[in-house]
C-alpha positions in Angstrom: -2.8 -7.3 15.1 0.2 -9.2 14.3 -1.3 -10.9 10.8 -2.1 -7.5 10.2 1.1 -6.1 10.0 2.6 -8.9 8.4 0.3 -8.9 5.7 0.9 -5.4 5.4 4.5 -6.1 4.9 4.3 -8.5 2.8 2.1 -6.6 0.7 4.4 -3.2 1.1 6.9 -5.5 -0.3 5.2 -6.8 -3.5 3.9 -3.2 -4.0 7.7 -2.3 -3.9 9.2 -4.8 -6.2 5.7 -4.2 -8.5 6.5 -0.5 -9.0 10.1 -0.9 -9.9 9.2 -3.0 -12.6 6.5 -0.6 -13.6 9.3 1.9 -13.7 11.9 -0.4 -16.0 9.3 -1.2 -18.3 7.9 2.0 -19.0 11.9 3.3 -19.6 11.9 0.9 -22.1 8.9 2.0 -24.0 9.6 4.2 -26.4 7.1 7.5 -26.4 5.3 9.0 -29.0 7.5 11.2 -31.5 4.2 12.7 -32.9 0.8 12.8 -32.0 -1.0 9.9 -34.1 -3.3 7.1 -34.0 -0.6 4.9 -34.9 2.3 6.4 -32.7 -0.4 6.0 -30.0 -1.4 2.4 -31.1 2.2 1.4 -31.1 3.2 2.8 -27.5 -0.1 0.8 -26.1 1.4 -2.2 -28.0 5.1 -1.9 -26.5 3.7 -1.4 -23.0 0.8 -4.3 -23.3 3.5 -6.8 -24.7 6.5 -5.4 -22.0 7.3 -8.0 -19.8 8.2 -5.5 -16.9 5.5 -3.7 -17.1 3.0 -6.5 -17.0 5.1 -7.8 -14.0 4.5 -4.7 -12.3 0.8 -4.8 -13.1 0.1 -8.5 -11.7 2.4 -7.2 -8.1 0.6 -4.3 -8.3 -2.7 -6.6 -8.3 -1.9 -8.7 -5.9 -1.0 -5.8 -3.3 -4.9 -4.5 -4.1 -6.6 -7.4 -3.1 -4.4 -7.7 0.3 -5.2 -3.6 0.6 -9.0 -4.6 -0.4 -8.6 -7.6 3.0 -7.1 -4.8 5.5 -9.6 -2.5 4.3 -12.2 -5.3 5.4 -11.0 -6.4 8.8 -9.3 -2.6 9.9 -10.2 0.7 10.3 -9.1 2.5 7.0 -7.6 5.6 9.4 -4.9 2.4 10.5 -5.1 0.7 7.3 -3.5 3.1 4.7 -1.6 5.3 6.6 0.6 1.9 7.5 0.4 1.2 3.7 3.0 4.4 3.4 5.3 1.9 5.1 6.3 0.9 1.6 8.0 4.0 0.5 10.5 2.6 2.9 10.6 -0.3 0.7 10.7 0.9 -2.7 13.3 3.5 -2.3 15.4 0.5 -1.6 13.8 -0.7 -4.6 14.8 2.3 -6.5 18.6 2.4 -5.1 19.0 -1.4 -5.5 17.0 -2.7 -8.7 16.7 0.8 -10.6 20.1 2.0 -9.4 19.1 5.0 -8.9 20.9 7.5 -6.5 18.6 8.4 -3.3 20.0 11.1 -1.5 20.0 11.9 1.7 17.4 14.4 2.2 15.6 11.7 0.2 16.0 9.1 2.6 15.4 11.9 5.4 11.9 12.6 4.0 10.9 8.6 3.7 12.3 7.9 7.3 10.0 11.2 7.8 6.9 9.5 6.4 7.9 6.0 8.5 7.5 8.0 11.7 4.1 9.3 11.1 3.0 5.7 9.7 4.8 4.3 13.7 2.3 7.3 14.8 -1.0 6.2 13.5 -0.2 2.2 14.6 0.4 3.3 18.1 -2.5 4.9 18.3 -4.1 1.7 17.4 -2.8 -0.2 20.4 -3.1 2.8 22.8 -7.3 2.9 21.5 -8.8 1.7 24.6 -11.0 -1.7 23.6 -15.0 -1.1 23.4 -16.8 -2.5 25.7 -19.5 -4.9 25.0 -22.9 -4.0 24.6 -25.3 -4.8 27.8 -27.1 -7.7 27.1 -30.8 -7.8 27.5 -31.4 -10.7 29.9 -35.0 -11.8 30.7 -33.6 -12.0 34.4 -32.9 -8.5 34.9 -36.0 -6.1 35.5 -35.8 -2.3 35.2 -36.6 -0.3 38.2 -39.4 1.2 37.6 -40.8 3.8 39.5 -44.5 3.8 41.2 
């Protein structure tokens, strides 16, 4: 359970870092003044070329495939409830690389959202184990009755 979690972190993590570049780089892009095929054409331009934004895109990517690995090992009721563990991280994100202001019913509501994720991994280590399914040994004969 442990490689779990820490692959989750490390994932929250690039997830984090991946959406505040998102965020920079699409500030930068200028919108669309009219609506146009070449207003259009250039806005896909600056964002395809925007250094930030693709950034963001590969982090993004690489926090998908370790999503797609939990997804393939853990149940998906532990699994992405956990992955809300990142809010945590990018509103740090968002106070420290975007310098934005968080306030603190803000930070009330993510801490909010950090309890219920606790929730849902506790559960996991309170599940009782399954038991192993009764082998069907050539020794053991059925009663049967005559």
């Amino acid at each position: 359970m442990a490689k779990i979690f820490l692959i989750l972190i490390i994932a929250s993590i690039v997830e984090s870092i991946g959406i505040a570049f998102l965020s920079g780089g699409l500030k930068e892009v200028k919108g669309a003044t009219e609506i146009s095929a070449s207003q259009i054409a250039r806005v896909i331009k600056d964002g395809a070329t925007n250094g930030k934004i693709l950034l963001g895109i590969t982090l993004e990517a690489a926090f998908f495939g370790a999503l797609l690995y939990l997804l393939s090992v853990r149940d998906v009721s532990l699994v992405w409830p956990l992955t809300s563990l990142g809010f945590i991280v990018t509103t740090f994100a968002a106070q420290f690389i975007l310098h934005e202001k968080v306030s603190p019913v803000r930070w009330a509501g993510v801490l909010l959202i950090a309890v219920g994720a606790s929730l849902t991994s506790y559960s996991e280590s309170a599940k009782k184990p399954n038991s192993p399914p009764a082998s069907a040994s050539s020794d053991s004969t059925p009663l049967r009755p005559q």
